[in-house]
C-alpha positions in Angstrom: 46.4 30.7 20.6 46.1 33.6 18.3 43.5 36.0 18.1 43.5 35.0 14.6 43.3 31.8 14.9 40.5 31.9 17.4 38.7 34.3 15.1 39.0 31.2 12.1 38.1 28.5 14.4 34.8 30.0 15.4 34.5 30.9 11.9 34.5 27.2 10.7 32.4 26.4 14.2 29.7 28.9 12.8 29.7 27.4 9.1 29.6 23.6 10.3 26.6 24.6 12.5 24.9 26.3 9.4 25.6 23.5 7.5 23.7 21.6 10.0 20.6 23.6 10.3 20.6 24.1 6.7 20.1 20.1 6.3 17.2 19.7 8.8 15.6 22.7 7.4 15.9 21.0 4.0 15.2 17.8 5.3 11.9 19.3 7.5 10.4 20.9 3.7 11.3 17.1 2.3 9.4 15.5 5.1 6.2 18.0 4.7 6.3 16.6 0.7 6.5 13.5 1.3 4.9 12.5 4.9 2.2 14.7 4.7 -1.3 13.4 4.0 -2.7 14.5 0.6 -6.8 14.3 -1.0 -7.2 13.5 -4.1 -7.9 16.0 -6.8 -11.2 15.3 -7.3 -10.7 17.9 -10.8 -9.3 15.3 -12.4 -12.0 12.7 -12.5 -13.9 13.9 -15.7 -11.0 13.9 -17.6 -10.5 10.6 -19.9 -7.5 9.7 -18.4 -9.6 8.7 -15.4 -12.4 7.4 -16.2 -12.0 3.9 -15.1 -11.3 5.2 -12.1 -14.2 7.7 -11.4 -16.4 5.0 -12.3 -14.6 2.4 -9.4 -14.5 5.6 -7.2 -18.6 6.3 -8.1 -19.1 2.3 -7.9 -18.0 2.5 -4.3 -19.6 5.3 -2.6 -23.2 4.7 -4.6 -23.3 0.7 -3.6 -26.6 0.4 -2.0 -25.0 -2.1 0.4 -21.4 -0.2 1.6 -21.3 -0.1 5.3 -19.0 2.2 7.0 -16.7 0.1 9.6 -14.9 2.0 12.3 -11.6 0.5 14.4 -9.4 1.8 16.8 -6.0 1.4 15.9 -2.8 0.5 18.4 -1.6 4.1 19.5 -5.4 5.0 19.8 -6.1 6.6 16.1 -9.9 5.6 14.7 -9.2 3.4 11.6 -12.6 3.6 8.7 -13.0 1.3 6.3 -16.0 0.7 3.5 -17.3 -2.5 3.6 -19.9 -4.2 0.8 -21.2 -7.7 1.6 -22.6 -10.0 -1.0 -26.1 -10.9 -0.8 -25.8 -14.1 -0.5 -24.9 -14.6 3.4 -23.4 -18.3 3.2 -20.5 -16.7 1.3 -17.0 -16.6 3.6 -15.2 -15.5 0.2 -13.4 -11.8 1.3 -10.9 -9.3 -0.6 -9.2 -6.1 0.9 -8.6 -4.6 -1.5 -5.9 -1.3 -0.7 -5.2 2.1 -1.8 -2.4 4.0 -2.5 -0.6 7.7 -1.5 -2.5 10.1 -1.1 -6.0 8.6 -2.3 -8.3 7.1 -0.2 -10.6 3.5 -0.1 -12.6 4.9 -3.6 -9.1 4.9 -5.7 -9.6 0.9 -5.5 -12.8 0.5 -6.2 -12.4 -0.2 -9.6 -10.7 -3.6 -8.0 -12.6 -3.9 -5.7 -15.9 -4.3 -8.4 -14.2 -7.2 -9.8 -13.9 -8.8 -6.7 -17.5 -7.9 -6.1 -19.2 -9.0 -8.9 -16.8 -11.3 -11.2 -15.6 -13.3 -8.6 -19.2 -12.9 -5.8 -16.6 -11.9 -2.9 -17.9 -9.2 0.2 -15.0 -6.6 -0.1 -13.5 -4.5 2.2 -11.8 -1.1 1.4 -9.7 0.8 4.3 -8.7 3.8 4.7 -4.8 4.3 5.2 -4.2 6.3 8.7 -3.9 9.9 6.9 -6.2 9.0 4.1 -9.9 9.3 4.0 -12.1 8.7 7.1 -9.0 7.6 9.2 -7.3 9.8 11.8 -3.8 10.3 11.4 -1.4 13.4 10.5 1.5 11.5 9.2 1.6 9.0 5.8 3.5 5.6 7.4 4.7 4.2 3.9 3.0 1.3 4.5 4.8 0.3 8.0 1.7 1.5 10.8 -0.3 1.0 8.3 0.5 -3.1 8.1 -0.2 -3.3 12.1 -3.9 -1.7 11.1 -4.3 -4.0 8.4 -3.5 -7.2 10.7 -6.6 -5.6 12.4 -8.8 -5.8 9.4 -8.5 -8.9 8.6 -8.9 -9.8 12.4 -12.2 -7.9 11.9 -13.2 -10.2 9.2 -12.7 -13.4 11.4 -14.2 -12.3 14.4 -17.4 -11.8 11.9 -16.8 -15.1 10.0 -14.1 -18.1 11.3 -14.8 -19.7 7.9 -13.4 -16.3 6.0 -11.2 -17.1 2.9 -9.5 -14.2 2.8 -7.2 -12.3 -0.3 -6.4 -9.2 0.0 -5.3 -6.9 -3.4 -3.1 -3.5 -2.9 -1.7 -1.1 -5.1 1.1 1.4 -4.5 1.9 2.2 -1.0 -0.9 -0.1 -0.5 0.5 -3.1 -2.3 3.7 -1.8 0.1 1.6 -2.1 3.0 0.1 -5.5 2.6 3.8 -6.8 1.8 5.1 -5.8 4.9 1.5 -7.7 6.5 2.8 -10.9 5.0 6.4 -10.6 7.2 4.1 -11.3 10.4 2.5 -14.2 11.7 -1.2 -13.6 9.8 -4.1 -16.4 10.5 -5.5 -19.1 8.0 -7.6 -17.7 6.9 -5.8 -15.2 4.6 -4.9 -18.0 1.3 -2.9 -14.7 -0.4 -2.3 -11.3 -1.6 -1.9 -9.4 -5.2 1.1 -7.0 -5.2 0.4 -4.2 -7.2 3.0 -1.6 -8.0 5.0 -2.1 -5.0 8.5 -0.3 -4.0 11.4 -2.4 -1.9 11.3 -0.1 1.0 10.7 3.4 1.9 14.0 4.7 2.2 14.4 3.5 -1.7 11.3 5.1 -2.9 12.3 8.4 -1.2 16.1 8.2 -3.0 14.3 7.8 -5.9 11.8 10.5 -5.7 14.5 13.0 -4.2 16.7 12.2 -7.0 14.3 13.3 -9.5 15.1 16.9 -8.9 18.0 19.2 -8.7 19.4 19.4 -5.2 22.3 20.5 -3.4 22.6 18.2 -0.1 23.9 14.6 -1.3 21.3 12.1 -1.3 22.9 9.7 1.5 23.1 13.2 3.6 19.4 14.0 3.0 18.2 10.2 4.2 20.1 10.5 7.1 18.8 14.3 8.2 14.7 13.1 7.0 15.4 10.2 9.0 15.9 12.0 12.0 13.2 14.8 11.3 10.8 12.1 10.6 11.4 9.7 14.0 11.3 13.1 15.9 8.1 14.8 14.3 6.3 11.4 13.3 7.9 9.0 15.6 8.5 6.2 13.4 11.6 5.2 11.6 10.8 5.0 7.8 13.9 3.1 7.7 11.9 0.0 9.1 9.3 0.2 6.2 10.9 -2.6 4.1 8.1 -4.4 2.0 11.7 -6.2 0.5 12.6 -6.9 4.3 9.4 -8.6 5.4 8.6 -10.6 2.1 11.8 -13.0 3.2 9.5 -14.2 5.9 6.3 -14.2 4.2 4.8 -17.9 3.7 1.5 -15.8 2.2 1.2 -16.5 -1.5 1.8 -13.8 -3.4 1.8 -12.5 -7.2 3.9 -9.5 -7.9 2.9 -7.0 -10.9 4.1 -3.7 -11.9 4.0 -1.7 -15.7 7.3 -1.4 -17.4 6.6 1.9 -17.6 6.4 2.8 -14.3 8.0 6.4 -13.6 7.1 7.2 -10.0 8.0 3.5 -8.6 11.2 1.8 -10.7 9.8 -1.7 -12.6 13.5 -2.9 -11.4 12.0 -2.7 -7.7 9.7 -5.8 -8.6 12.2 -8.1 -9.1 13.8 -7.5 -5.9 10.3 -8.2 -4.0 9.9 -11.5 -6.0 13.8 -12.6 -5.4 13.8 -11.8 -2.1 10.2 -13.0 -1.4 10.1 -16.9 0.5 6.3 -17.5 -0.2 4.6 -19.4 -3.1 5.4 -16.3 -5.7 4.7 -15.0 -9.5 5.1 -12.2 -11.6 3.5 -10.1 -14.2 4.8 -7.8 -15.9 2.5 -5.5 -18.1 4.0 -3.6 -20.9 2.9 0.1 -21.6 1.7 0.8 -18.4 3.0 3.6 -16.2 2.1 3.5 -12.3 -0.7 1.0 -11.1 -2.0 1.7 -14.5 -1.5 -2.2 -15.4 -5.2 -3.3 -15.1 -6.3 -0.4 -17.4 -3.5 -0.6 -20.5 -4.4 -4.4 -20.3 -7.1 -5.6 -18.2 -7.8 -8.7 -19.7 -3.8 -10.1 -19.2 -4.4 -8.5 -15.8 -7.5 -10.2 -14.4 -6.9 -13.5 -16.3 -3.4 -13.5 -14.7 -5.4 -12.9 -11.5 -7.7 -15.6 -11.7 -5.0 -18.1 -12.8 -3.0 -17.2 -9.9 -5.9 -18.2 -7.3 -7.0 -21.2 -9.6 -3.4 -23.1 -8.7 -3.8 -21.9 -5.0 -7.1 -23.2 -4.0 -10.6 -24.3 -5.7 -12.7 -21.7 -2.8 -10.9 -19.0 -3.1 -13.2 -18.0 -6.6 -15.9 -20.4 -5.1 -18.2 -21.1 -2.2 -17.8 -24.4 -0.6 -20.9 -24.1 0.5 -22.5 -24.7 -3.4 -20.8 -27.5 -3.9 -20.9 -29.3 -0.7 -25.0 -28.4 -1.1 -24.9 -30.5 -4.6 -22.8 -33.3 -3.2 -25.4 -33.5 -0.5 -28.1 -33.5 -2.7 
């Protein structure tokens, strides 16, 4: 072989292995973005745009009764979670209600003061691994996170076998709870409220990725950020697949996203609901951009809510314990 020749092989050699590390170093800056745990700017709160939310964020953290709760997760992580109980100790009514990225439990207040006071139901806000008052370094897309939630609600049994138990997420938290209802989940838990949901991490991160000018192809990028992210945060994003699990789901569920939506596609809800094989409805709200539903139109919102549970069971907006007391009486 020629000199040459030699010379042009290595040549291409040298290029292809650039190639390569430019990739993962692309992919390793696409992985800080999007797998790194973020606060929320707390700057933003006084503006009007989020005012409904500082007040269920200030709701939260001022209830005379919030208890902090503290778990230990599978792989050893410590798991925190604001719980408010009702006054009324013969209630076994209980809503988790779920944040979203990079928020914490407060970012659902708001919900989770509707289930507090309209519908007289103890509430239970966690933290997402990453988020919060929970340990974690990484942002699971919803898939560890489901294996901490199973131990929530197995939290909530252990305090009460009688628990009728809904749980209510938004986001990556509505993503989350999804991929809960692909497992085998107790009795007690009657259904869950989708808020805002994506099909799966690997579509959400297309999306997002192809939102801004790049040079790497899109299929190339997945393939590189899937092997940064299973080497740095040892989990394969490609398993987080809220459209996945709902085919095994027997968990009642009602679906709802804004048609406005610009950071999670409205197209992606019809995919959940179609692909879902649990009791299953749909809401769409029109106007609203990202789990902004419930404050362009709260009333269709909660009414559509409250419908939804009425057709599922007369306790889940009830106590039992009320009415068996007048039937005794």
């Amino acid at each position: 072989m020629s000199s040459a020749k030699k010379n042009a092989e290595f040549l291409l050699d040298l290029a292809a292995w650039a190639a390569v590390g430019a990739c993962f170093g692309a992919a390793n800056f696409y992985y800080r973005l999007a797998f790194t745990p973020r606060k929320h700017d707390s700057s933003l709160d006084d503006t009007p745009a989020e005012r409904e939310w500082t007040q269920g964020r200030e709701w939260m953290n001022n209830h005379p009764k919030r208890e902090d709760i503290f778990l230990t997760s599978e792989d050893g992580l410590q798991l925190h979670a604001n719980f408010i109980p009702q006054e009324n100790e013969e209630c076994h009514r209980y809503a988790i209600c779920v944040h979203g990225y990079g928020d914490s439990a407060e970012g659902v207040g708001l919900f989770a003061r509707q289930y507090y006071e309209a519908y007289g139901m103890h509430v239970l806000l966690p933290d997402l691994r990453g988020h919060g008052a929970s340990e974690g370094n990484v942002v699971g897309m919803g898939l560890p996170d489901s294996g901490d939630l199973q131990r929530w609600i197995r939290w909530i049994v252990q305090q009460d076998r009688d628990a009728e138990i809904v749980m209510h997420g938004v986001s990556m938290g509505a993503a989350a709870i999804l991929q809960v209802t692909g497992k085998r989940l107790p009795s007690q838990v009657k259904a869950v409220v989708s808020d805002s949901a994506y099909t799966s991490a690997q579509d959400e991160l297309r999306f997002q990725y192809n939102q801004k000018k790049h040079l790497i192809p899109t299929g190339l990028m997945m393939f590189f950020l899937r092997i940064v992210c299973r080497l740095r945060a040892k989990f394969d994003f490609f398993q987080a697949s809220p459209v996945r699990a709902v085919e095994d789901s027997v968990t009642p569920t009602l679906f709802i996203h804004g048609e406005d939506d610009e950071v999670v596609p409205p197209s992606m809800m019809p995919r959940l609901f179609e692909a879902a094989g649990c009791k299953k409805e749909f809401l769409w709200i029109g106007g609203a951009g990202h789990i902004g539903a419930v404050i362009e139109d709260p009333d269709t919102y909660w009414a559509r809510v409250e419908k939804f549970y009425k057709k599922l069971s007369p306790w889940i907006l009830r106590d039992r314990e009320n009415f068996e007391d007048q039937f005794a009486q």
